[in-house]
C-alpha positions as CSV (number, residue, x, y, z in Angstrom):
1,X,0.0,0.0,0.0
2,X,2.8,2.6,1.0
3,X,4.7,1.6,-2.2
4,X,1.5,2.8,-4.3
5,X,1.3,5.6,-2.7
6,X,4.9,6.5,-3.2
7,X,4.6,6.1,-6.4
8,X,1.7,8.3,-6.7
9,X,3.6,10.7,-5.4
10,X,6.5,10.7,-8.1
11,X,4.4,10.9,-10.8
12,X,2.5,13.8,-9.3
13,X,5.9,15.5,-9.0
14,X,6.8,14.6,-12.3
15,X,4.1,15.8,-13.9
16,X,4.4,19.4,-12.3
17,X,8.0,19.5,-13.3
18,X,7.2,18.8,-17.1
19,X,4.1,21.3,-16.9
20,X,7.0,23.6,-15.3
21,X,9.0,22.8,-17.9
22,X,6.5,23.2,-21.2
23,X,5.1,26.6,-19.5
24,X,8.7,28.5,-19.5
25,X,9.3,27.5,-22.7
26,X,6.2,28.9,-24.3
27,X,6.9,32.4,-24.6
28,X,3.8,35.2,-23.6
29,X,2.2,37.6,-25.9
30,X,4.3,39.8,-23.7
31,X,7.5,37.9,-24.1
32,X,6.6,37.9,-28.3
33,X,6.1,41.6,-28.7
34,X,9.2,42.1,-26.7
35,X,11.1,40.2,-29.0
36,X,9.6,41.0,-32.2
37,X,10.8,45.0,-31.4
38,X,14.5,44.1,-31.0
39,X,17.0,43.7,-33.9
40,X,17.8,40.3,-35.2
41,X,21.3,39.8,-33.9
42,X,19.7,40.9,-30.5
43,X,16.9,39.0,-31.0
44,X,18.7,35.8,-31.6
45,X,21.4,36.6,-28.6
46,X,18.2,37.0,-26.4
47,X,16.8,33.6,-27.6
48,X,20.0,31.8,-27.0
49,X,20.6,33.2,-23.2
50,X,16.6,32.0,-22.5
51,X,16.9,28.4,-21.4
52,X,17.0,26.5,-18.8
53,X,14.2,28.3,-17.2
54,X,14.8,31.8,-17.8
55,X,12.4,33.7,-19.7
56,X,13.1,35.9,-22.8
57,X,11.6,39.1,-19.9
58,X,14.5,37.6,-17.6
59,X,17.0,37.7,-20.1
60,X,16.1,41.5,-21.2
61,X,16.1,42.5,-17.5
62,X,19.7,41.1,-17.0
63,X,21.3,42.6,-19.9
64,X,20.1,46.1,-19.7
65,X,20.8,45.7,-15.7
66,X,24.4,44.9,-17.1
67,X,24.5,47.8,-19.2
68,X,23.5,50.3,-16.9
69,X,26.0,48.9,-14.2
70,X,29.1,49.4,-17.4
71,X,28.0,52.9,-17.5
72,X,28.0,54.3,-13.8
């Protein structure tokens, strides 16, 4: 009985971490207009950086937080 329910278990976890995982890697209506206003070489620079779990908005925060520490 214990064993079943251990099992249950598991698969509930997996299932949230492959629902995790399909959700970050569809990109919002937000995410597209953000990237459809950049240049292409940024564009693609963007795309590449977002994986693993970061999101295209993550990626954009970071560089331009990057940017503005260069300059101060």
């Amino acid at each position: 009985m214990t064993l079943s329910w251990k099992f249950a278990g598991l698969a509930a976890c997996v299932g949230v971490l492959i629902a995790a995982a399909a959700y970050a890697q569809t990109p919002t209506a937000l995410e597209q207009a953000e990237l459809a206003g950049l240049s292409p070489d940024l564009r693609s620079q963007v795309q590449a950086k977002a994986t693993g779990g970061n999101s295209a908005t993550e990626v954009l925060q970071v560089m331009l937080l990057n940017i503005r520490s260069v300059r101060e």
